[in-house]
N, C-alpha and C positions, 0 to 999 in steps of 0.2 A: 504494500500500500504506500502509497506516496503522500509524505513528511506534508502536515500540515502549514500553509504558507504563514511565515511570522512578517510584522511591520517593518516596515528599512524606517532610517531615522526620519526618512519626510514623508512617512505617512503611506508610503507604498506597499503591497503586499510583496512577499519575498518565496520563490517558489524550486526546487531544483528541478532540472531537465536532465534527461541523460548528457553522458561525457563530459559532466563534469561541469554545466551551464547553468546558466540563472536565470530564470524570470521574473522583471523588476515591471511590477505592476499588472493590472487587471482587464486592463480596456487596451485596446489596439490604440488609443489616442494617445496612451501614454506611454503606453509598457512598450519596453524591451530586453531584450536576451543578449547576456552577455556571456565569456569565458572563452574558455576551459578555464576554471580554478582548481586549483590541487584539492584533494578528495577533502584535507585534514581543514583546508580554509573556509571550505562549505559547511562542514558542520560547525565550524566554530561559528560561524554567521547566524547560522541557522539555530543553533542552541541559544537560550536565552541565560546570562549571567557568564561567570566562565573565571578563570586564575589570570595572572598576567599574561600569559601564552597565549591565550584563547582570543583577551583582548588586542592583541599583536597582531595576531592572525587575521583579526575583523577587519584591525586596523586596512590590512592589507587590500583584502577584498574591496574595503570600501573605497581606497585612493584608487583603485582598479576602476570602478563603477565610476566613479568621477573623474577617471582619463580619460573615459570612451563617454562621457556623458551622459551615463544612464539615471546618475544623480547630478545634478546643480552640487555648484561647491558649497555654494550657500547655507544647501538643505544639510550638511551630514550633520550637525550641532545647530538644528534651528530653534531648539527648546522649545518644541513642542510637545514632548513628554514633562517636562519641568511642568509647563502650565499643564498639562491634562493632570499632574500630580498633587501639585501644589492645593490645599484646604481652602486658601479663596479663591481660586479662580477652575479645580477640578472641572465643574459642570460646564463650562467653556472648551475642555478638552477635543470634545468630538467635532467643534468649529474649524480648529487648531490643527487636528491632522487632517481635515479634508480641505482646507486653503493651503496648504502647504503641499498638498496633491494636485489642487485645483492651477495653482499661482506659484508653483514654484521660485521663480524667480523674482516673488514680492517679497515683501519683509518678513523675518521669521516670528514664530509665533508669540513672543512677546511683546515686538515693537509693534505685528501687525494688533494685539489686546489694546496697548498701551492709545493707537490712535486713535482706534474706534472710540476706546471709551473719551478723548480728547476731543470728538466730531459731535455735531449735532444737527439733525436733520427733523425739517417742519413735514409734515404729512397735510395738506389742503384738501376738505374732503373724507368724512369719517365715517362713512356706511363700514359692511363688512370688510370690504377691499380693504381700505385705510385702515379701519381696526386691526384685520390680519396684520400688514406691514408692518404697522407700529410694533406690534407684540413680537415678530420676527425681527424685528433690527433689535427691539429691547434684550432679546433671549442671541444675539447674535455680538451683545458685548456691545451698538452705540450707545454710547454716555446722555446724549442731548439729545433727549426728544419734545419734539413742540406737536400739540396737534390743534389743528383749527376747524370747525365745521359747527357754528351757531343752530344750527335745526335739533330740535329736540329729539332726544329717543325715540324709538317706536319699536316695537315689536319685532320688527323683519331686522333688526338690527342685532341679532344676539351674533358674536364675535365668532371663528371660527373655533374656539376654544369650546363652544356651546354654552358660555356663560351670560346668565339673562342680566339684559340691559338695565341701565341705575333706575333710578328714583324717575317719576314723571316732569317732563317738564326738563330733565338735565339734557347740557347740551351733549351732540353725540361724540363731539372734540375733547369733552373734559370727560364723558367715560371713557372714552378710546386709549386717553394718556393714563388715564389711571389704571386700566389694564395693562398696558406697557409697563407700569414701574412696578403692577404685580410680578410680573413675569420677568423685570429683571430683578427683584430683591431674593427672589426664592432663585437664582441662577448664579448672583453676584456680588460682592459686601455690599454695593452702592449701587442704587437703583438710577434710572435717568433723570438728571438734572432737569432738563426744560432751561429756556431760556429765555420768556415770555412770548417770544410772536417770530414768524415765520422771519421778520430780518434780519433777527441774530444769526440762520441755520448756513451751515458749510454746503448744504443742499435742501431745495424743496420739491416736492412731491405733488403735485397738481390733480388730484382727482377728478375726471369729468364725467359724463352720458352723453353719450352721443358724437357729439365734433368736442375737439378742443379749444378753449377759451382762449386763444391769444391776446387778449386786451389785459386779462388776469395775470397774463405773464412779462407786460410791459417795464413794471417797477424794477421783475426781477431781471431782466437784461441791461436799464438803465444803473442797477447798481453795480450789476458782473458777478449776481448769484447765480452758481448752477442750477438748473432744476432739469425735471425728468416728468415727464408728460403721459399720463396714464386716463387711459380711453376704454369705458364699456359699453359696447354697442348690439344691436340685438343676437348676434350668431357669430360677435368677434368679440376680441377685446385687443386696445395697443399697449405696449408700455414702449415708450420714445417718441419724440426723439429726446435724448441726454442734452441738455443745451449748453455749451460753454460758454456764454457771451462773449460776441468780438470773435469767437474762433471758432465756431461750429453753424448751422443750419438753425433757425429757430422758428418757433411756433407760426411767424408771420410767413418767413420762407416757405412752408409747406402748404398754407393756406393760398400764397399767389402760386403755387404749381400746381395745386389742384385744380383751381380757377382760371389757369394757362387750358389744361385740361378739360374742365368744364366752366361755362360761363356763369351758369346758373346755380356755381356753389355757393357763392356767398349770402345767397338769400335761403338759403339751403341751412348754411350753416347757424345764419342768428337762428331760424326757428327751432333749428335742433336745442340751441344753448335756452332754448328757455321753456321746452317741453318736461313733461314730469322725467324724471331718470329711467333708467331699466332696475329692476329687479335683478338683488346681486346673488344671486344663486350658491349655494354654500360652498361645491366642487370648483365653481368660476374664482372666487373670491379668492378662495386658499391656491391656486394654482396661481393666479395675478399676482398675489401679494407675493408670492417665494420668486415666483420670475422679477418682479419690481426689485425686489431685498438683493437678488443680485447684484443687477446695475448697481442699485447703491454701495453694495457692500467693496462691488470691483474698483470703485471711483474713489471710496473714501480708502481706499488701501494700496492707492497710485497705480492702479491698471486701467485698463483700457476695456470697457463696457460695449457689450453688442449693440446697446441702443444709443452709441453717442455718433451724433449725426444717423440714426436709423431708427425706423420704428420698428419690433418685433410682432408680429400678428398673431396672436391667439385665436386659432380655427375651434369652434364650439358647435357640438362637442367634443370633437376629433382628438381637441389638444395637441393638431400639433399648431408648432410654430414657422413662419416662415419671416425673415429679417428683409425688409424693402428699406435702400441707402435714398440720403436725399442729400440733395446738393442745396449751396446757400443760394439763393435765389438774385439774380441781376438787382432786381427792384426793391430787395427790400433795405437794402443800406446798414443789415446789423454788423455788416464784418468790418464796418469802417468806426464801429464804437471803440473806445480805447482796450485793449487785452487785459484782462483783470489781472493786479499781481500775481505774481508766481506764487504758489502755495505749495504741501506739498505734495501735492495728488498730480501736479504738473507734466515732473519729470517723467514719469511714464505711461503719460497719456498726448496721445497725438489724433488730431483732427483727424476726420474721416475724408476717406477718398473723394474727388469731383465729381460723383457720380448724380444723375438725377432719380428722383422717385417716379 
């Protein structure tokens, strides 16, 4: 029977092959096969614990795996077992070794704790959807959450968590955050700060039905906050585009391409913005919100998100996704706003392609 696969230090499974080979990882995306190693190197890899010898030996295999690059040099000490170990931050663990599998070459798993919980991100928009996210970034290690959405509870509003909505009459913004900081206090010493209103956040979140609100995201281009544009619509749902201000494609962009496209959008589009919402469906919600939580999470941890410059389309029921790029648009004039400081999500994120939607 073949030796059950143990973790490699960033989170990969570790697997032996005949002649003496390795299988480093699970998925064709990631994984590969490397060797011959000596019979004695494999097991010492492969055993958990071991004398000075045993660690020599790992040692070896491992500088192996990261000459032919089957590990990042990064990842061999990314102290990701530190935090899945460590008493405050243990529950954070299982984050830790799938970003470090996901993002290899992002920050290892303390500095990527360390930022999240220094980030703060507004959520606009607090039906299901928004609730889910909130509670996934909360239970995902963001520190700062803000959530906005004045319409009072109601029934169709219980959280994906299946937990019934507050008191009558409360808004759905102020139960949404305080489920959030349920779900980070039982996960984390410190639950999320908040920072009173979406124009403190590193990022915001735009919830809409139907078309998206580009007039709503005015303020936040003229200041050069990110935000991330999420769309539920009756047999789709979007989340993007990721907006950079000054450097990416924005809300207005997509609206004069669609209207390049068709004439008769923009009168298309106010009616949508001011019809009742769709109905957020319990499976739609939790699927949007973990796809949204991405983007976020990839942005606030200096990667490069599918949705920036792109919208991702959630086919319903189907579930699947298909990613449509869009280009800044001639006429809208956002790319001549001044480029917001450098931050440090900067460095490894780079504009999307010329491409049109």
């Amino acid at each position: 029977m073949a030796p059950v696969p143990v973790s490699s230090p960033h989170g990969l499974p570790l697997a032996r092959r005949p002649g003496g080979r390795l299988q480093v990882g699970s998925s064709p995306r990631s994984g590969s096969v490397a060797g011959p190693f000596a019979e004695a190197d494999l097991a010492a890899l492969l055993a958990p614990g071991g004398t000075g010898a045993v660690v020599r030996r790992t040692q070896r295999v491992l500088d192996d795996l990261v000459a032919v690059g089957a590990v990042p040099a990064g990842r061999v000490r990314s102290g990701a077992q530190a935090v899945a170990t460590a008493p405050a931050t243990a529950a954070w663990g299982p984050d830790a070794a799938a970003w470090a599998a996901y993002d290899p070459r992002g920050p290892a798993a303390p500095e990527r704790l360390a930022g999240r919980r220094a980030a703060a991100v507004a959520v606009v928009g607090c039906g299901r959807t928004g609730a889910a996210l909130l509670s996934a970034l909360a239970a995902a290690g963001v520190g700062g959450l803000v959530a906005e959405d004045p319409a009072p509870v109601v029934a169709g509003d219980r959280s994906w968590t299946g937990e019934r909505p507050g008191g009558t009459g409360e808004p759905r913004g102020a139960a949404a955050q305080r489920r959030a900081r349920r779900v980070a206090q039982q996960l984390l010493p410190q639950g999320p700060a908040g920072r009173g209103d979406p124009d403190g956040a590193d990022l915001v979140v735009l919830v809409d039905h139907h078309a998206a609100d580009a007039v709503a995201a005015d303020g936040l281009v003229a200041e050069g906050v990110p935000h991330l544009s999420v769309v539920l619509r009756d047999t789709d749902a979007l989340v993007g585009p990721l907006v950079l201000p000054g450097t990416t494609p924005c809300l207005r962009c997509l609206d004069l391409h669609r209207t390049d496209a068709d004439a008769g959008w923009p009168g298309v589009r106010d009616r949508f913005t001011r019809v009742p919402a769709v109905a957020e469906e319990t499976a739609t919600a939790s699927a949007l919100a973990g796809l949204a939580a991405l983007q976020v999470l990839t942005h606030l941890d200096g990667g490069r998100p599918a949705a920036l410059g792109a919208t991702l389309e959630l086919l319903l029921p189907e579930g699947v996704v298909q990613q449509r790029r869009w280009s800044p648009h001639p006429q809208c004039g956002c790319l001549d706003l001044p480029v917001p400081a450098a931050d440090r999500t900067e460095a490894r994120t780079a504009g999307p392609e010329p491409v049109a939607g």
